[in-house]
Every structure is written in structure tokens, then in C-alpha cells.
Steps between C-alpha positions, in 0.01 A plus 500: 500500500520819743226593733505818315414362171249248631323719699422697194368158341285475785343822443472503131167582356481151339407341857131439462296599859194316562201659675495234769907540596431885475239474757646274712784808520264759605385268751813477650593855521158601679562203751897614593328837504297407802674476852297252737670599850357231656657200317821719431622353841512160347630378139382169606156632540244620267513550128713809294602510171818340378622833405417697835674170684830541279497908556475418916179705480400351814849570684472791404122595605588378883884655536538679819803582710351261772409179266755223479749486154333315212668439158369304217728342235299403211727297212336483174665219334353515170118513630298224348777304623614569825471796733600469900383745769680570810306718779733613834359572816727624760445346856641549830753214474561516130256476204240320355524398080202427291623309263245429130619301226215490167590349203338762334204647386413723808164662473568873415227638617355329803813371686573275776803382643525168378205489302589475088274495204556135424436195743754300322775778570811400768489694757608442881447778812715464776594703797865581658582597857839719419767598781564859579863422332336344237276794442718801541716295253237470216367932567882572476546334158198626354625845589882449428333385137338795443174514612474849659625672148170569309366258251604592158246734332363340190623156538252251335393214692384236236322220628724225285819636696664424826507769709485591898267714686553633846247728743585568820402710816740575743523771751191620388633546178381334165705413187517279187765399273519271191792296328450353149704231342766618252511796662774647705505382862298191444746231514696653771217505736573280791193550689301241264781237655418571825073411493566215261715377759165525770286379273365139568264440244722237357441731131807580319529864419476504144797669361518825287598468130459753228171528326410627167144601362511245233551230712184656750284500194612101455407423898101660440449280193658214699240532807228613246463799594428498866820684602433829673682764362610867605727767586572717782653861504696640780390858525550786815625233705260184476281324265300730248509594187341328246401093550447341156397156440584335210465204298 
């Protein structure tokens, strides 16, 4: 099945909203809406929305000409079942990776790096001292992939997909790009290769295959229900647009 064809299956008016799911949405936009300048320093500090963490809200709130590079790869790898964060801190000798591995199930709306909504989910933290070789290698990739393009305008983000999010600040500069699965660009990107490859958290990567609606609907009735469940528009640049949450 296309992702044109079950996008529009995701959207159909036979998806039934629930009150609770709905809220939780609006809950989420009014906390990405809200910078907090204080803990933007930090991802490992404080608590932000899953959404404003994914958009780089807080890379983007302390980006000056004079602050060291940050980027943030985020890989959603189908996101009740795995998703891996990967924060970059540029130091004077080389860089400094974050690396968060959940099994799923991330709070949405009150975030945490490695804090997820179940106790019982995997999930390891670890953190990387990287070379300056090592480092200019990983920032040249993620450019020579792409990165400083803009994000395609109206690509859907659904939650049940693999896809992978990148913020950065550098130079004083902010920007955000996206890469979806099935999509062109996605399996040539070589960056991905590169922090798997600094990533000791001993947790496989789980590896992209194609997904269809039908076989989404199967995984909810499977865990009962307690899959999370939404989609993400890119619009002027970033996240926007509108976030639905289904069931």
C-alpha cells in the first residue's frame, strides 16, 4: 500500500476520536507552545513535551552565534515500539552524544529523557565522548544527506512509521529537517550508520519495513488498546499543522 493511499485511511472520517485522546492533543500543543529558557540549556533536564523535544524547541529557544553546535536525531521506529534519541553537544576536543533508547510509549506530553510511560518498557541511556574526527564526520553526513534543504511541506509524520527527525543550531543558526520511510532519500541516508555505530546501548536498531494501516489497526487490538497514536504535519519549515490522535 502507498503512503499516499494510507494516509488518506488514516484520515478518513470513520476513525472514531475520543474526548480523552483529543484532550491529551490540546495538551500537547499548549505545552510545545511554551518556551522555558531556563531548562532549554539542557534536554537532560526538566520536563517538555514529546512533541516540543522532537521539533528541537529547546535548541532552538537558546541558539546564539556564541553557544556551542547542538543537533538532535530523534528515530521513530514505529513508536510504541522503539524510538532512539541522539542529543550532540559540541566540545572543545570533539563532542559529547546523548544517547536514549525507549522501547516505546514515551509520555507525549510531559517528557523526559529517558523517562517512558511504562515501567516495563526497555530502555537504556548512555553517554559518548566523540573525537573531533569523529564529530566533523557525523555533521558532514547529516549535511551531505540533506539536512540543510527544507523539510518537505506537508509530509505526514504518523506515529506507526519509521521516520527521522533532526534540529540543530549551528552558527547561531536554527534548522529542522525530517526523512520518512518509503520516501525518497530515506534509505540512502548514511548518517543513521554513523550514530548506530556510537551507540553502546547494546539495543539493536530496529530496522525499517513498510507499514500499512490495516496492519496498525491489528497492532492496537493486539496491545489492547494502549498504543499511542498520532500524526505530525510538516508545515513553514517545522512541526505544525494539525496533530490528530487517533484510535
Amino acid at each position: 500500500m502507498s503512503i499516499k493511499n494510507r494516509d488518506s485511511m488514516v484520515l478518513a472520517p470513520a476513525l472514531r476520536f475520543k474526548s480523552r485522546v483529543l484532550g491529551l492533543a490540546l495538551a500537547a500543543l499548549a505545552v510545545a507552545g511554551c518556551a522555558d529558557t531556563q531548562r532549554a540549556h539542557d534536554p537532560l533536564v526538566g520536563r517538555v513535551s514529546w512533541f516540543a523535544y522532537l521539533a528541537g524547541d529547546d535548541i532552538k529557544a537558546a541558539c546564539a552565534a556564541d553557544a556551542p553546535a547542538r543537533y538532535r536525531f530523534v528515530y521513530n521506529a514505529v513508536f510504541d515500539e522503539q524510538v532512539r534519541s541522539y542529543d550532540l553537544v559540541r566540545t572543545e576536543t570533539g563532542a559529547k552524544l546523548a544517547v536514549n533508547v525507549s522501547g516505546g510509549g514515551i509520555r507525549l506530553v510531559e517528557f523526559a529523557v529517558g523517562a517512558s510511560l511504562r515501567p516495563e518498557t526497555v530502555k537504556r541511556m548512555v553517554e559518548v565522548d566523540l573525537d573531533r574526527a569523529a564529530y566533523l564526520a557525523l555533521i558532514r553526513q547529516v549535511e551531505a544527506d540533506g539536512f540543510g534543504a527544507p523539510p518537505p511541506e506537508g509530509l505526514r509524520l504518523p506515529s506507526y512509521d519509521f521516520y527521522w527527525a533532526v534540529s540543530a543550531c549551528a552558527g547561531g543558526r536554527f534548522h529542522f529537517n525530517v526523512w520518512r520511510n518509503e520516501t525518497p532519500g530515506f534509505a540512502a541516508l548514511r548518517f543513521p550508520g554513523l550514530l548506530f555505530a556510537q551507540d553502546t546501548t547494546t539495543i539493536p536498531p530496529a530496522k525499517p519495513y513498510p507499514q500499512t494501516y490495516a496492519a496498525h489497526v491489528d497492532r492496537i487490538a493486539a496491545n489492547h488498546g494502549r498504543d499511542q497514536n498520532f500524526e505530525l504535519i510538516i508545515r513553514d519549515g517545522g512541526l505544525g499543522g494539525m496533530l490528530t490522535l487517533f484510535r
